[in-house]
C-alpha angles and dihedrals in degrees: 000000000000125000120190110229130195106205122203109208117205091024115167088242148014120256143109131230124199111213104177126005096276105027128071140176117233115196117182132162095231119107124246093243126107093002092292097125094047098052089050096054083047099056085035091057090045098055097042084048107042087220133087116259130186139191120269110171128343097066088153101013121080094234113076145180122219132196115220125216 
């Protein structure tokens, strides 16, 4: 399954929210330098869903797609 994911980089705070069935908003405080802010969406979207996720496409853009184990 693939979701499409925004991520906010340099949020105030961690979560996730999901807004329709197969897209989410990841907000996380680290910065999108270095990756930083893309492992840490990654390891955010695993543990709200309970499943392993990784990057498809998006790598430097803020809208992503994941792939959903």
């Amino acid at each position: 399954m693939l979701i499409k994911v925004r991520v906010y980089p340099e949020s105030h705070e961690n979560k996730v929210v999901q807004t329709e069935t197969d897209r989410y908003e990841v907000f996380v405080r680290a910065r999108a330098e270095h990756n930083h802010a893309n492992l840490l969406a990654t390891h955010l979207l695993c543990q709200h869903l309970g499943r392993g996720v990784k990057l498809i496409s998006g790598g430097t853009k803020q809208h992503k797609i994941f792939k959903v184990f």
